[in-house]
N, C-alpha and C positions, 0 to 999 in steps of 0.2 A: 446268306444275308449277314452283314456285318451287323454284331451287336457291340454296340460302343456306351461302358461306363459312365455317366455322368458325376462329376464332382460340381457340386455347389456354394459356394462360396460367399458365408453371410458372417460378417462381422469378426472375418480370421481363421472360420471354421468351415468345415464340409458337412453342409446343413440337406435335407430334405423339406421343401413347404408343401401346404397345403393348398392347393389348387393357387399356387403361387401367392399367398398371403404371407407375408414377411413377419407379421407376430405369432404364426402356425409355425414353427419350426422343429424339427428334429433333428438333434446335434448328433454324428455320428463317428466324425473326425474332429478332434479339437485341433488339431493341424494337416489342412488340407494335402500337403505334401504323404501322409500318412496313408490318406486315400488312395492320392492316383499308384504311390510303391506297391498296395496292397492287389491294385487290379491289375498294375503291370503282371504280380508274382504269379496274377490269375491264368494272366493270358493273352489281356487286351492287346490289341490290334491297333487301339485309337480311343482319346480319351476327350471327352466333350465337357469343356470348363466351363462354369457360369461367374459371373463378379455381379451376386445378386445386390451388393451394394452401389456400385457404379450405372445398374440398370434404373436403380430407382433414384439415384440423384443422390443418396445417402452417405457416400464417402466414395473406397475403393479399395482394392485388394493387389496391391501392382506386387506386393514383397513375398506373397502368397503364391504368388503365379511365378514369381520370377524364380524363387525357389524349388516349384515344382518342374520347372525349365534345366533348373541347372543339376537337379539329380533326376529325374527321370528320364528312361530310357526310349519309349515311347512315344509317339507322334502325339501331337494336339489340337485341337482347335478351341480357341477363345472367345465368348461371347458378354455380352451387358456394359450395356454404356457406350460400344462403337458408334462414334455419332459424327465422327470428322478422321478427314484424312491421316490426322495427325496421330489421332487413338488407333486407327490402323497400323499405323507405320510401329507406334510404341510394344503393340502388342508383338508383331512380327519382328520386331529385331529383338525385341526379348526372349522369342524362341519358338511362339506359335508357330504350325505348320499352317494355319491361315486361322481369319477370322470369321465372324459371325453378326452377322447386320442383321437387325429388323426395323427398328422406326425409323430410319432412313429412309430403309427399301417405300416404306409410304410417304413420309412426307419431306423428303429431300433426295430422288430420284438420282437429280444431278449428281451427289455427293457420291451416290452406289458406281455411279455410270466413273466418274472418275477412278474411284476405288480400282474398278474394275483395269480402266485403262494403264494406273499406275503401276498396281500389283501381279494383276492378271486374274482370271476367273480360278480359277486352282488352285489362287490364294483368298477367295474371296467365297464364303458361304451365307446365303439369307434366308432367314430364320421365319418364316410367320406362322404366330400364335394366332389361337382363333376361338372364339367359342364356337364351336361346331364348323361354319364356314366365313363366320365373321372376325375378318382381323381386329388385333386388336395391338398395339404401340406401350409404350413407355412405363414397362414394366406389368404389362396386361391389366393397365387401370383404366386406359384408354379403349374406347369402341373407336372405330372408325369409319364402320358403314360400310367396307369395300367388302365384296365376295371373294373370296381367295380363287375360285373359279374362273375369276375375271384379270387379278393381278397378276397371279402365276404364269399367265403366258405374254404378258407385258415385259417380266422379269425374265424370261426363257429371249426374248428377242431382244432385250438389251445386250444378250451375252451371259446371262446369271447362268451354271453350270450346276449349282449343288441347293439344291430346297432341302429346309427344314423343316414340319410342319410338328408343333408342338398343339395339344387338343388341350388347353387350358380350365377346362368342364373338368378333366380328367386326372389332370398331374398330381402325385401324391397321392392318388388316393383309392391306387390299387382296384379300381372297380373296372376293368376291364380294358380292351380298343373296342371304338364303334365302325366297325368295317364297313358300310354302309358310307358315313363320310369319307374313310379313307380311299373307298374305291370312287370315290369320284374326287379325292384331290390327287388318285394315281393319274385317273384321266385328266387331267388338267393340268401335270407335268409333263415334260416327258424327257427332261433331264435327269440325274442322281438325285433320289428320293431317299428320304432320312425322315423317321416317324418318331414320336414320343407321347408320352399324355397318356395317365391310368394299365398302363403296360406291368400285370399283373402275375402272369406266368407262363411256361413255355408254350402252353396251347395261344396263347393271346401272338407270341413270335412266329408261329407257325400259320395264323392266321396273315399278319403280314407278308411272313415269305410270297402266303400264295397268293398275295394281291400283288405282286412284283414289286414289294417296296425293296429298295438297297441295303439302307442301314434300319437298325432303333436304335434310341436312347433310352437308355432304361436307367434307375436310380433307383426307387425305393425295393423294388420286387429284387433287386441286387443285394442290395443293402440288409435287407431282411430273410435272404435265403432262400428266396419265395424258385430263384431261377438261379441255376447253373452256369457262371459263364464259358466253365470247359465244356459244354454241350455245344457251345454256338463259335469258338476262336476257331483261327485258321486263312480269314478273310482278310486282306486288305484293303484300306481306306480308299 
């Protein structure tokens, strides 16, 4: 299973929030570029950016990323704030190996379904947050009503090739994976699966492995030593 570094990206820095609350933050890199060099030296395989600023409408982080682009070595994928074609296209000639959609994927369908057509599904990753099975959009302030049980293969028949499923209950705050819902949002994909949310330590990775999930995103339990990532490199994206 690929385990893939999360850099977070709040106000110029590589942050960790609390069940994604933007005035919870833990600052860990005061220059995000410091970050991704530090997991490259780890190991990383593939490195999963967040622009928690452009997620929430709050500003943006393009010189942050773009710098991480022109000295790191390693693959990427970029996510927050892709909300049009055009924030696609900005992220990917800046250097992304693709991006990261979610409130699109709900409430502007069409715009993913293009995404898809222009860039291709390879370059195109969607992201859905949830609390437990309930999506949620625009910086996970938003509920949505939709079961992710039900979206997911809406999104598998458009074309979508790579799910994210972030557990939003969970993020930041190291209390474990609930494999219970994970194994029913395994079954409810059955494309490239990418887990995150409350991912604690290697028994919680081991726990995924065995649910057949592909990747994790993991951040704090990184950040904090909690997990090794020379236990888990070796995998490509």
């Amino acid at each position: 299973m690929l385990v893939i570094p999360a850099v977070d990206i709040q106000g110029g820095r590589a942050v960790r929030l609390y069940k994604g609350d933007p005035t919870q933050e833990t600052v860990y890199f005061e220059d995000p570029l410091g970050a991704a060099l530090y997991w490259q030296d780890q190991g990383a395989a593939y490195l999963h950016l967040v622009d928690l600023d452009a997620a929430t409408g709050r500003g943006e982080n393009r010189a942050a990323l773009r710098r991480i682009a022109a000295h790191a070595q390693v693959p990427f994928e970029v996510g927050g704030g892709v909300r049009s074609l055009e924030d696609a296209q900005a992220l990917l000639e800046l250097g992304a190996d693709r991006v990261v959609v979610g409130t699109i994927a709900v409430k502007a369908p069409e715009v993913l379904a293009e995404m898809l057509r222009t860039f291709g599904p390879e370059r195109v990753a969607v992201s859905l947050d949830a609390r437990g099975l309930e999506v949620v959009v625009s910086g996970w302030v938003e509920g949505t009503g939709r079961d992710l049980r039900e979206l997911a293969p809406e999104l598998h028949a458009m074309g979508v090739q790579t799910l994210i499923y972030t557990d939003v209950r969970r993020d930041g705050t190291l209390a474990g994976v609930d494999d219970a819902i994970l194994r029913q949002v395994r079954a409810a994909w059955p494309g490239f699966l990418i887990a995150g949310g409350g991912i604690a330590s290697d028994e919680d990775l081991e726990v995924l492995s065995a649910l057949g999930v592909d990747g994790a995103i993991t951040g704090k339990a990184l950040y904090e030593g909690k997990i090794e990532l020379s236990r888990w490199v070796g995998s490509d994206a």
